[in-house]
N, C-alpha and C positions, 0 to 999 in steps of 0.2 A: 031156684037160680043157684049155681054151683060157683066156686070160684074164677074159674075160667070164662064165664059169661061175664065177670066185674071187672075185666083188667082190660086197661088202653088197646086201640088198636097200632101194634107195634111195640107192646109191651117187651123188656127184656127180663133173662132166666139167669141166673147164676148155674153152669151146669153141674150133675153131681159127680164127681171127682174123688176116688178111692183116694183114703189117706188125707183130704183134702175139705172137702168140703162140712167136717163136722161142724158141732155148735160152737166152737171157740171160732175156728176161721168164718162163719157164718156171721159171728158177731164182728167181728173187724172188719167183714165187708160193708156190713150194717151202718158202720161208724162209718167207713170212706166215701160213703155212695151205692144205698142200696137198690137193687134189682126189683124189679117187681113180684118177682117171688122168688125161692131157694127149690133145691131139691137137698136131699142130705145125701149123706153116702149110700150105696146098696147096700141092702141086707138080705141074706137068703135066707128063704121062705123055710126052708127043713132044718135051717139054724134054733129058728124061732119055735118051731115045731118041736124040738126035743129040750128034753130036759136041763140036757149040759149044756147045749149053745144057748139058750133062752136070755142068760143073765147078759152074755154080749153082746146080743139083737136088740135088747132093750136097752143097753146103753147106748148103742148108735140109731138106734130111735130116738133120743132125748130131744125138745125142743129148744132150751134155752140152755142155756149154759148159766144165767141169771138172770132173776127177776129184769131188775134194768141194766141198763147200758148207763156206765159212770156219769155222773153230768145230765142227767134224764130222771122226771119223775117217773114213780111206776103206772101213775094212768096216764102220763104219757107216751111213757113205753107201749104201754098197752095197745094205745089210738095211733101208733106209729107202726109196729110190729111187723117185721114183713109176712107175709103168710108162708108153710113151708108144706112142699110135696115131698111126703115118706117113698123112695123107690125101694123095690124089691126085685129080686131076682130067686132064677130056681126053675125048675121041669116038670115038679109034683106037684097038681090041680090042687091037691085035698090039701093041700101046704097053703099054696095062693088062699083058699078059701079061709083057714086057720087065722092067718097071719092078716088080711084083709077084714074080717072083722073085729080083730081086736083096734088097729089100727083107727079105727072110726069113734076109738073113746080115749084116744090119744092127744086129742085137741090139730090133728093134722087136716090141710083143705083139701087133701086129697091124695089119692097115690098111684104112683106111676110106673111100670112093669119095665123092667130092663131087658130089652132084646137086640142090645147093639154091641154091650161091653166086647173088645179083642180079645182081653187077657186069655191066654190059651188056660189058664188052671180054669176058671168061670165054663169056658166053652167048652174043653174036655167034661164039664160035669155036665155041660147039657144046657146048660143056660146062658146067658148073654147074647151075642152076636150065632150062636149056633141053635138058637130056637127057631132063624130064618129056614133052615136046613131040616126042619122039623114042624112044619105049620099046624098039621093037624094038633097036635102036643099044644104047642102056642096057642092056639084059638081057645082050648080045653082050660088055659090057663088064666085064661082072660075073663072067661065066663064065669068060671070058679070064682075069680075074683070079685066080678058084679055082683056072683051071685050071693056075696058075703056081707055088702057092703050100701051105705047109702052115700060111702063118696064118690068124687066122681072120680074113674081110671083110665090113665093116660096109659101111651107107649111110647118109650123112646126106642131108635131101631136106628138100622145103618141102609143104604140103595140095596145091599145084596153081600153073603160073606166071601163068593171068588169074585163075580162080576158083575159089572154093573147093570146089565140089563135083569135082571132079578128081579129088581124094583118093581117092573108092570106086572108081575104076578104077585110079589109079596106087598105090597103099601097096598092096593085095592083090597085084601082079603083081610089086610087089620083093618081098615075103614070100612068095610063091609061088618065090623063090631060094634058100631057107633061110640066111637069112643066119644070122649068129652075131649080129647085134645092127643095131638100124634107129630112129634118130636122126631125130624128124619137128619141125622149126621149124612152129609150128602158126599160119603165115600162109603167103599166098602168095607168087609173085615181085611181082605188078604191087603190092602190099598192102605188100611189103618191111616196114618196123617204124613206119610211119605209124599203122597201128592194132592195139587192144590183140591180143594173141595167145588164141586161140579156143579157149579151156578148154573149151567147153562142145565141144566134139567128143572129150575124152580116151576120155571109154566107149564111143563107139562104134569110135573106132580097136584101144583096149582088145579089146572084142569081134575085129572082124578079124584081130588079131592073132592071138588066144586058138581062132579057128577055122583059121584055115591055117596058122599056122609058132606052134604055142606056145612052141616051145624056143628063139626069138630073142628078144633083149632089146629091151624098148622104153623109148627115150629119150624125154625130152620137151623140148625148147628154144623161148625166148620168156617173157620179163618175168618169169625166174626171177632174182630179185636176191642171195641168199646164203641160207646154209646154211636160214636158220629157213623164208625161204619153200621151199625145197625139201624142207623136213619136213612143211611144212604141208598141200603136196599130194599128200605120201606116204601122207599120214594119210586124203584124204578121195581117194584114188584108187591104193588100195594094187594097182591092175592094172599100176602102172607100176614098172619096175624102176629107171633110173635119170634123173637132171636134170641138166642142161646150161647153164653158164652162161658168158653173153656178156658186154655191155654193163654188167653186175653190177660188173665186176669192174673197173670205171673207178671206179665210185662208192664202191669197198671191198674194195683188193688182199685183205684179211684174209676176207673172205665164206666161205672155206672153211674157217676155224679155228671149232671147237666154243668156242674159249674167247670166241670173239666174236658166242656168241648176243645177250649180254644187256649189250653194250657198242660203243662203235665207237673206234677206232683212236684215239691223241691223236696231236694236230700234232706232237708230238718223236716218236712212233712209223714216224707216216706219214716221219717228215726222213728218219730211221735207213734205212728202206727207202728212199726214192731217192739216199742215199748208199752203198746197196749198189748196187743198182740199177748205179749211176756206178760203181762199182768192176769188175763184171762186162762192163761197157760198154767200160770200157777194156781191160780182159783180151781180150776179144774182136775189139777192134777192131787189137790189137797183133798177135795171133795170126796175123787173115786178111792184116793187112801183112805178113807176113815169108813166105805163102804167093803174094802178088804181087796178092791178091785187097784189097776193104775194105771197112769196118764205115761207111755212112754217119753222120754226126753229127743231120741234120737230120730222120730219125724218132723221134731221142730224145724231141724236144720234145714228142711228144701225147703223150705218158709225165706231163709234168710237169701236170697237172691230176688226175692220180690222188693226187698226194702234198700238192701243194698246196694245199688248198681247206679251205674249213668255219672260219674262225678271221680273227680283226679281222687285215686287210693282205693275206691270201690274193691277191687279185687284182692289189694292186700288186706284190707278190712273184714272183708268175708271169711280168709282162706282164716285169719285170727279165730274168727267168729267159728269156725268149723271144727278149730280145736276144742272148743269148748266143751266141757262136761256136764252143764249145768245151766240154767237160767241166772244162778248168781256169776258165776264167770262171765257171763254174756255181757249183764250188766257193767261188771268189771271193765270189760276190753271195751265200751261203749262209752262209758265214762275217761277211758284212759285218751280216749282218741273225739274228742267233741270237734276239731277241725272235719274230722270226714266228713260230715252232718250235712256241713254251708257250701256253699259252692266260692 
């Protein structure tokens, strides 16, 4: 039994998010209301493969960022933990194959192949959303991968990279892999999140699925914002097993907490979380200093519009916050300004 065979039906995904979803943000979602399971960020496979990208791959491989989460014993931690799927990405079989079994002594529940990212840099090299465009390659890269490995491998993927009808030849020919579980962004590449995501194709995917690979799980991802919409199309499309959420979770670290069906976050809430946030930031970034490696400061910043917003001063509050140079100045303007916080 693999991970994906233990999770709810209707389970939700944190999705993985370049620049976004590492082990620090991983962990403050952890604290607000955690997902039923994590992906991390992508890593490429020929990264991992060579000598000089190796030590990078393996940072953004890391599982924890700490033992525990502040306020939590460590066998608590433990018995709480959410589980986390390593993605990869890349075009080179014998890479996949590399990078997939090391992976499987990584303590990861499984790992899941990126064939959907837009980013034209990703796609120009062959990978992401432009593996659609390249099937036989993809297939090659899937099997390499099984063929490394005793975890189970997912695919995340997009309907098609120009159109939409793509999808009845490309989503039957990954399910025709048996995968353990198959994650479709229900637009395309050229469509990216310009427009709304194409619900009205779930049943017929449903259907393909339900004909060639019934025993994979099907994700759904696209304008899934928190928990209650991801009930709501559980409700009216009980063919899907799990929901995946992106862009959501800008608008409401909390999205995955049940207790925040019927409520949203207050500004002292949302403070509380970016001074954890800030605290794990700096744990982290002291950590990769003393390994010779570093934690940049200047990604923080698109962090601060998830904590900041929704309350009188929010924007002047930010634009302060954006001047900042440092975790101690943050603090600084946070402290100078405790009215923004309350409403």
């Amino acid at each position: 039994m693999n991970i994906w065979q233990t999770l709810p039906h209707g389970f939700t995904v944190l999705a993985p998010m370049e620049g976004v979803t590492d082990i620090v943000f991983r962990s403050v979602i952890e604290k607000a209301g955690a997902p039923d399971l994590f992906f991390t960020e992508f890593t490429n496979v020929s990264s991992f493969a060579s000598e000089k990208g190796r030590h990078d791959a393996l940072e953004r491989l890391e599982l924890k960022a700490e033992k525990s989460t502040p306020g939590t014993s460590k066998s608590d931690r433990a018995q709480k933990a959410t589980p986390v799927i390593a993605q990869i990405w890349g075009k080179n079989p014998a890479h996949f194959a590399e990078i997939s079994s090391a992976l499987e002594t990584m303590g990861f529940a499984g790992l899941d192949i990126n064939m959907g990212c837009p980013d034209r840099h990703v796609n120009k090299a062959g990978g992401g959303a432009a593996m659609i465009k390249t099937p036989e390659l993809a297939i090659e890269c899937i099997k390499a991968a099984k063929s490394a490995t005793n975890l189970p491998v997912s695919v995340k993927t997009r309907l098609g990279f120009t159109y939409i009808d793509e999808y009845k030849t490309w989503l039957p020919l990954l399910l025709e892999q048996n995968l353990a579980a198959l994650t479709v962004h229900l637009r395309t590449r050229k469509e990216m999140s310009k427009v709304s995501a194409h619900y009205e194709l779930i049943p017929e995917i449903i259907k393909l699925r339900d004909k060639i690979s019934p025993e994979t799980k099907l994700i759904i991802n696209g304008d899934i914002k928190d928990l209650r919409s991801a009930r709501e199309l559980s409700e009216k499309y009980p063919g899907i097993d799990g929901f995946m959420i992106g862009r959501g979770v800008f608008g409401n670290p909390f999205c995955f907490n049940p207790d925040y069906l019927d409520k949203t976050p207050t500004p002292e809430e949302l403070r509380e979380l970016l001074i954890f946030h800030l605290n794990l930031f700096d744990k982290r970034a002291e950590e990769l200093e003393k390994r010779g490696s570093r934690y940049p400061y200047e990604p923080l910043k698109h962090f601060f519009k998830i904590y900041i917003n929704n309350f009188p001063g929010a924007s002047e509050l930010r634009a302060k916050l954006m001047e900042c140079k440092n975790t101690t100045e943050v603090r600084a303007v946070l402290a100078e300004n405790p009215q923004k916080a309350t409403r």
